[in-house]
LONU-765418 format. One record per residue (C-alpha): x, y, z; residue in one letter. Coordinates in steps of 0.02 Angstrom, whole numbers. Layout:
N
<site><X>X</X><Y>Y</Y><Z>Z</Z><type>A</type></site>
...
This chain:
196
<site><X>12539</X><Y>5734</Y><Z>8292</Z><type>X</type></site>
<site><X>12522</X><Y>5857</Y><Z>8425</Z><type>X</type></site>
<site><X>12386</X><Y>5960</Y><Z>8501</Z><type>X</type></site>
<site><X>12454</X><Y>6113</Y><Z>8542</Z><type>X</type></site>
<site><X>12314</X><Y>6191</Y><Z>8673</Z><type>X</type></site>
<site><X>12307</X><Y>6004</Y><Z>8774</Z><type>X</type></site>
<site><X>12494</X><Y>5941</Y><Z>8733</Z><type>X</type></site>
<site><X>12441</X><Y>5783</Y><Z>8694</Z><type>X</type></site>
<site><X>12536</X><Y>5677</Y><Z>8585</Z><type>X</type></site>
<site><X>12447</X><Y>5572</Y><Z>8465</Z><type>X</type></site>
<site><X>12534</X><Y>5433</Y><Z>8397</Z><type>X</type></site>
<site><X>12491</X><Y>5316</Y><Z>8240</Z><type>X</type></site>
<site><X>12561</X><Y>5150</Y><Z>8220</Z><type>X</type></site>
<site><X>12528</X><Y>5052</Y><Z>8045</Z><type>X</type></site>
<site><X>12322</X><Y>5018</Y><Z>8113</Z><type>X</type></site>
<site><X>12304</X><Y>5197</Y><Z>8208</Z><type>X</type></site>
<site><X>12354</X><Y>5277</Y><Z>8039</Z><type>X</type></site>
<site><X>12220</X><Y>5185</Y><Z>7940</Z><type>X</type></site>
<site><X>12096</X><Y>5321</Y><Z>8022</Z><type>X</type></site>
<site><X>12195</X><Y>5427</Y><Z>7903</Z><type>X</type></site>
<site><X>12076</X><Y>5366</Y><Z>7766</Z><type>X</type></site>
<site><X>11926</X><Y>5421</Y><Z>7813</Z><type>X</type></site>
<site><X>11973</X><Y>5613</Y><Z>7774</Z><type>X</type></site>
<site><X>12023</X><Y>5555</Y><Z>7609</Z><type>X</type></site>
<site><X>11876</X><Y>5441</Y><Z>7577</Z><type>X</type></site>
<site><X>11752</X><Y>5548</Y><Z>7634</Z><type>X</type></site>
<site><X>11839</X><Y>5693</Y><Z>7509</Z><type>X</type></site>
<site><X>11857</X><Y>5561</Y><Z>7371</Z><type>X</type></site>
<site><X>11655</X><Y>5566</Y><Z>7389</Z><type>X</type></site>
<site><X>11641</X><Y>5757</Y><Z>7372</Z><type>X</type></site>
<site><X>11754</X><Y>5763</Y><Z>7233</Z><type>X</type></site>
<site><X>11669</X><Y>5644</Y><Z>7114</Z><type>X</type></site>
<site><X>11476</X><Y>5725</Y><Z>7134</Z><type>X</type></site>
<site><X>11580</X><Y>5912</Y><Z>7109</Z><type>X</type></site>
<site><X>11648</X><Y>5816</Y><Z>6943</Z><type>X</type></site>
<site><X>11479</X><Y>5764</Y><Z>6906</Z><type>X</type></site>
<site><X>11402</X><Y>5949</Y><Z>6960</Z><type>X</type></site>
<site><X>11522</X><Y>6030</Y><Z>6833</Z><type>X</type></site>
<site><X>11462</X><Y>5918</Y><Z>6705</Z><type>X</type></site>
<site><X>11276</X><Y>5972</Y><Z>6742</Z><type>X</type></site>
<site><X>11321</X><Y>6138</Y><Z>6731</Z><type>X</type></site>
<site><X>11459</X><Y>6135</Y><Z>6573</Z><type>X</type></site>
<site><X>11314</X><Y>6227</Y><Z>6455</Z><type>X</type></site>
<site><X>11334</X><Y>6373</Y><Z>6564</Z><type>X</type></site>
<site><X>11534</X><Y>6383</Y><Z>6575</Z><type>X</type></site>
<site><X>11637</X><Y>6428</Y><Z>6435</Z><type>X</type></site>
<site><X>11744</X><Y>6303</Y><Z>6367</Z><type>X</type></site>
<site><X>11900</X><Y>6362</Y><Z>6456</Z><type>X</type></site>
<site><X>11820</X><Y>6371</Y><Z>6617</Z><type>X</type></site>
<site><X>11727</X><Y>6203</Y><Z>6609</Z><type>X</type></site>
<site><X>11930</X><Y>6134</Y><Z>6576</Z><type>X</type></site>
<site><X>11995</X><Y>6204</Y><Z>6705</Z><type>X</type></site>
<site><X>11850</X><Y>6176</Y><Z>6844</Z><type>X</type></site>
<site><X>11876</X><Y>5998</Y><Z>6793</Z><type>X</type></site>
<site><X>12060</X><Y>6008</Y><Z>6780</Z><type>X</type></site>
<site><X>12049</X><Y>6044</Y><Z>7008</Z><type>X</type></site>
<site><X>11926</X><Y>5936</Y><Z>7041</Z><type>X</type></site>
<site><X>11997</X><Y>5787</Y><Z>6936</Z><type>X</type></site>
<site><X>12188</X><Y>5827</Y><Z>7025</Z><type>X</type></site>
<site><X>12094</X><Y>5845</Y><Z>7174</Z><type>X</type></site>
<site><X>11997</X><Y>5682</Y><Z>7180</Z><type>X</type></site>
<site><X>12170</X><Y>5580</Y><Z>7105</Z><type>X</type></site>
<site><X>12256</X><Y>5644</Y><Z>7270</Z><type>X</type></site>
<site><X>12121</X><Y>5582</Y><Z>7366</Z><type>X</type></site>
<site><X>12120</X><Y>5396</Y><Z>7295</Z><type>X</type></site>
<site><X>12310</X><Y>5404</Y><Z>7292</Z><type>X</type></site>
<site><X>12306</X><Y>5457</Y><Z>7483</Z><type>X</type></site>
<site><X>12178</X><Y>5298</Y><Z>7509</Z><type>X</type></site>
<site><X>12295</X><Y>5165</Y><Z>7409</Z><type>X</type></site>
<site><X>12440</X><Y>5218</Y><Z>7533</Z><type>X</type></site>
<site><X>12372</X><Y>5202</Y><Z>7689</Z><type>X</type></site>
<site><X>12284</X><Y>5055</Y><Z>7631</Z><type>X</type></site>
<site><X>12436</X><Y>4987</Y><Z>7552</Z><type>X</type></site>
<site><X>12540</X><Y>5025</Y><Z>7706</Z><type>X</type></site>
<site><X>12418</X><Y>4885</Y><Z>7805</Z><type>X</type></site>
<site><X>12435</X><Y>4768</Y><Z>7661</Z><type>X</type></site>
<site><X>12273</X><Y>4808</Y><Z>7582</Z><type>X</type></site>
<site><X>12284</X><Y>4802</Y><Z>7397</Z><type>X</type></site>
<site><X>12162</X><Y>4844</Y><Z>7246</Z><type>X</type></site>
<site><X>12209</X><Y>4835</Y><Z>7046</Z><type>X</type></site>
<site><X>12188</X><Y>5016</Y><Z>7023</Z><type>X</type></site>
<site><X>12304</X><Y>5077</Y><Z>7158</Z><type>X</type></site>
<site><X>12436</X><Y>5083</Y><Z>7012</Z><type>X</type></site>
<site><X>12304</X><Y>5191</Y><Z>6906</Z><type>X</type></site>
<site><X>12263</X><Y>5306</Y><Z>7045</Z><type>X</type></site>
<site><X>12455</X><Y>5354</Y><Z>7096</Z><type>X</type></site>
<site><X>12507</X><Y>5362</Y><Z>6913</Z><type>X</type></site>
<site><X>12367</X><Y>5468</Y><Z>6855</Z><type>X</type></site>
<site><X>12385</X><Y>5581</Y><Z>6997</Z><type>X</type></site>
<site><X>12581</X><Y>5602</Y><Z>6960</Z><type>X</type></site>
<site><X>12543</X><Y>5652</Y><Z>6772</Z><type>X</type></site>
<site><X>12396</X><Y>5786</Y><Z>6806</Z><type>X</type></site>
<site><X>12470</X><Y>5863</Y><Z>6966</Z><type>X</type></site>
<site><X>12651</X><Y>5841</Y><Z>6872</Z><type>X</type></site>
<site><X>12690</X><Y>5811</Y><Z>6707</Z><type>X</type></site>
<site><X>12536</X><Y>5931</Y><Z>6663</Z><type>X</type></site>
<site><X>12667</X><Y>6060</Y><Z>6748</Z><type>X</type></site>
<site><X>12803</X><Y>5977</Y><Z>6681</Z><type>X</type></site>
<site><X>12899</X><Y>5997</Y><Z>6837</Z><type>X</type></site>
<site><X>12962</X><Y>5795</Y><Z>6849</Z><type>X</type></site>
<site><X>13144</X><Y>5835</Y><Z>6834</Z><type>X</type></site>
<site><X>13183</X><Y>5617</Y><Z>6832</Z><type>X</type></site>
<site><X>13132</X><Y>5600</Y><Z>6648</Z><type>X</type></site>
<site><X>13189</X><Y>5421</Y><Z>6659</Z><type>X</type></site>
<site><X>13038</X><Y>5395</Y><Z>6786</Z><type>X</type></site>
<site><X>12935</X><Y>5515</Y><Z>6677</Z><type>X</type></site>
<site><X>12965</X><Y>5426</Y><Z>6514</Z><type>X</type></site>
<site><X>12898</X><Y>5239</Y><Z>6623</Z><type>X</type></site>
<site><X>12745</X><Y>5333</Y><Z>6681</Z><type>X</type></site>
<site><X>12705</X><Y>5401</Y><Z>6506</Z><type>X</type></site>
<site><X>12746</X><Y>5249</Y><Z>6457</Z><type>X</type></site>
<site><X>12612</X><Y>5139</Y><Z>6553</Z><type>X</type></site>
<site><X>12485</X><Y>5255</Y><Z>6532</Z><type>X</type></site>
<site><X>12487</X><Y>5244</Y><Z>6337</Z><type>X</type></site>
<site><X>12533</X><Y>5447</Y><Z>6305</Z><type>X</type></site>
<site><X>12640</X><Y>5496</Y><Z>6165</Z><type>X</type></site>
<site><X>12809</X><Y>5557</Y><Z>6202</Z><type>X</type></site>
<site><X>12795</X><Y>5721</Y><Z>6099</Z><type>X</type></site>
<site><X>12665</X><Y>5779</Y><Z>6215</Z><type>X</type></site>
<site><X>12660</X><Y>5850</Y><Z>6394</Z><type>X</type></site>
<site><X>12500</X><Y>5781</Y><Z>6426</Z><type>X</type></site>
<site><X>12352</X><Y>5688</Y><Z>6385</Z><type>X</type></site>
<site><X>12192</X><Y>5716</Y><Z>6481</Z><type>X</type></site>
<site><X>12005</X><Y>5713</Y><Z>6419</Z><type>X</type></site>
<site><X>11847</X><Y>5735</Y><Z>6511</Z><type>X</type></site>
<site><X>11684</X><Y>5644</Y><Z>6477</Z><type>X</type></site>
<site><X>11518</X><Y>5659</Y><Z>6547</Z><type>X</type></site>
<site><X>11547</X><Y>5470</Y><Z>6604</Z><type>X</type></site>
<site><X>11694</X><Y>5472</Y><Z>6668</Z><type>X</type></site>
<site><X>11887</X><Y>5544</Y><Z>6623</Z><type>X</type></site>
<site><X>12061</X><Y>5497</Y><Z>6514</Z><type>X</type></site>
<site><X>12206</X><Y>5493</Y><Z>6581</Z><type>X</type></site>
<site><X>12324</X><Y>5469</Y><Z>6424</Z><type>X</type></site>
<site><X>12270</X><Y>5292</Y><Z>6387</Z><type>X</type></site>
<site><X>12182</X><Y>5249</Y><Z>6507</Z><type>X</type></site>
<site><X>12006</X><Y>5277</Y><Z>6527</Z><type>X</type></site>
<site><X>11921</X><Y>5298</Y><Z>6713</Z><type>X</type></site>
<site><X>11730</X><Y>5275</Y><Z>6717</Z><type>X</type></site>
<site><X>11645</X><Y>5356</Y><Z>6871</Z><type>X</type></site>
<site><X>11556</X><Y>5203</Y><Z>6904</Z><type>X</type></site>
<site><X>11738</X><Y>5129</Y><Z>6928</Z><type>X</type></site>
<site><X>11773</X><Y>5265</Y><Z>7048</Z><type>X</type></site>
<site><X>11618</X><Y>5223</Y><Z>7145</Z><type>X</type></site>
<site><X>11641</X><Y>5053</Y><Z>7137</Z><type>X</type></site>
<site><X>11806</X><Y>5078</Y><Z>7216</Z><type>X</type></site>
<site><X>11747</X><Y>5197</Y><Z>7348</Z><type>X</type></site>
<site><X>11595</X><Y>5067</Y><Z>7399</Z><type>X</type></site>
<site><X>11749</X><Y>4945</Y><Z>7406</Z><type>X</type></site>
<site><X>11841</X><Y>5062</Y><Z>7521</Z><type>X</type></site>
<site><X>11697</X><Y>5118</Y><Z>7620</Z><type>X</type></site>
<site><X>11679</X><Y>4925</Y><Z>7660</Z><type>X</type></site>
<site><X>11863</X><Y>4909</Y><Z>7709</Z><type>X</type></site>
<site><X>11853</X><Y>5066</Y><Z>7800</Z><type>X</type></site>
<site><X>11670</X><Y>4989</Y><Z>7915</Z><type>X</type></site>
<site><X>11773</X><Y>4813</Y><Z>7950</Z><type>X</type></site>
<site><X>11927</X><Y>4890</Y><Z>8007</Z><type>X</type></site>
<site><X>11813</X><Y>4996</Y><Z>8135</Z><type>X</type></site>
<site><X>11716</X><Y>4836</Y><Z>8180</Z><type>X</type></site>
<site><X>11898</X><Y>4748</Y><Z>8212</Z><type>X</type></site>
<site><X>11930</X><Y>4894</Y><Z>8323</Z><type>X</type></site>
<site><X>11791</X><Y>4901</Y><Z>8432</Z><type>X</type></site>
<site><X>11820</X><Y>4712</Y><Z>8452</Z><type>X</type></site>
<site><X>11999</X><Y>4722</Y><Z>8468</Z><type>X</type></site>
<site><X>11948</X><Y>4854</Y><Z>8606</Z><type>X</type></site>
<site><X>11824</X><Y>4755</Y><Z>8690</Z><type>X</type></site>
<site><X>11945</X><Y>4599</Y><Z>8715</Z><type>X</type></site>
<site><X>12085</X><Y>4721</Y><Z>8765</Z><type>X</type></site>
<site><X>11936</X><Y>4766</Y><Z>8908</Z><type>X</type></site>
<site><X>11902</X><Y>4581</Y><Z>8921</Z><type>X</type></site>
<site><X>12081</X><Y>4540</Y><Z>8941</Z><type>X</type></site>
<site><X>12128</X><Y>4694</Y><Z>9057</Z><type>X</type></site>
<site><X>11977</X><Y>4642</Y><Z>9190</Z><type>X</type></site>
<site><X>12008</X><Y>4438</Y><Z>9178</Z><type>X</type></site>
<site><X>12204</X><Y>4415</Y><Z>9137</Z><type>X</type></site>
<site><X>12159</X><Y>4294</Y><Z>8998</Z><type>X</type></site>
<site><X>12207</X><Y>4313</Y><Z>8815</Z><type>X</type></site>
<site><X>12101</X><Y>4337</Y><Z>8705</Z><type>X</type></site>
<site><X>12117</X><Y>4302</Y><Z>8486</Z><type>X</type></site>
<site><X>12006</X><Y>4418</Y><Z>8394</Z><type>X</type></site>
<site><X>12013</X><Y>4362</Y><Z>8218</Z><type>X</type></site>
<site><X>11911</X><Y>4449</Y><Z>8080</Z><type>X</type></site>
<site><X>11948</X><Y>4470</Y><Z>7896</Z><type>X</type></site>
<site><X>12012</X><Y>4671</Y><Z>7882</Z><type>X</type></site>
<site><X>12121</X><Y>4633</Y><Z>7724</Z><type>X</type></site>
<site><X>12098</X><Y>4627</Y><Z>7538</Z><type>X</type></site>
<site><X>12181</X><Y>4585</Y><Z>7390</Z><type>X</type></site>
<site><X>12071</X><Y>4642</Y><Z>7244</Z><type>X</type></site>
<site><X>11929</X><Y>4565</Y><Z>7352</Z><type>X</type></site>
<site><X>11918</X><Y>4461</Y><Z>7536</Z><type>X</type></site>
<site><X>12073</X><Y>4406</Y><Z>7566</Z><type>X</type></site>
<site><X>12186</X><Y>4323</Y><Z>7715</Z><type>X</type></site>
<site><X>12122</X><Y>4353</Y><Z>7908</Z><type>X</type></site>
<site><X>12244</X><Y>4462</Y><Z>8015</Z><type>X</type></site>
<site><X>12240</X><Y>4399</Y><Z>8198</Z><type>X</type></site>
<site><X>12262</X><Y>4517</Y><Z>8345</Z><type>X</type></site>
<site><X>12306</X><Y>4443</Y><Z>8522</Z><type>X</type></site>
């Protein structure tokens, strides 16, 4: 990235880019309680209206979690509904449109989420939560995720400040210094990443 007024270059490796996630994770938030505000206010709102209001701020929070399980997949992070975010996002934001022109990748997607070929779509929303095709999403399982991520998110800030600190430590004394703390996951605490 570039600033164009200071022309300073910013540039992300692999860890620099997990920053990334903090627009998305911070949106995921906002999405979810406007989900939850539409469904407080659904008595007021037609039917088509209420559809559609939910129909943006479901595609809208799916490309937020998507945008999290890349950039945390990208730094080896993994959680078991990575695979449910992306593929739910691809069928409301395209096969809703019906603008996936690989219908052999189509046909796999509609496949693991359960939906019946004869139809474009399949997408219901509950007061609790939402249904993608087969598979159904309760908003406690989105904010179970999120708390997940917000955790990730607060140790890989910690590693940084510490990773800083020793850079500091190393920069003033000529000694190297390990900084080891536990910034990955694999569906829970996983292996410790070392930075010297």
């Amino acid at each position: 990235m570039k600033d164009a007024e200071t022309n300073i270059t910013y540039e992300f490796d692999d860890d620099g880019a997990m920053f990334l996630v903090e627009a998305y994770r911070l949106g995921a938030h906002e999405q979810l309680q406007r989900y939850r505000d539409n469904v407080e206010i659904r008595e007021e709102l037609d039917v088509h209206t209420y559809i559609f209001k939910q129909l943006h701020e479901l595609s809208n929070l799916l490309e937020d979690l998507e945008c999290i399980a890349i950039y945390f997949e990208g730094n080896d992070i993994e959680h078991k509904m990575h695979k449910v975010w992306k593929q739910a996002r691809h069928h409301v934001r395209h096969d809703i449109r019906d603008t996936i022109i690989d219908i052999k990748r189509r046909r796999k997607r509609f496949k693991f989420l359960g939906i019946p070929e004869h139809l474009n779509a399949q997408v219901y929303f509950q007061d609790n939560g939402f249904l993608v095709a087969g598979k159904t999403v309760l908003l406690s399982e989105v904010e179970s995720y999120l708390s997940w991520a917000d955790n990730v998110t607060a140790q890989y800030v910690n590693w940084l400040k510490m990773y800083e600190m020793s850079k500091e430590k190393k920069d003033k004394t000529d000694e190297v210094t390990d900084v080891h703390i536990n910034t990955s996951y694999r569906n829970g605490p996983g292996f410790e990443r070392k930075i010297y």
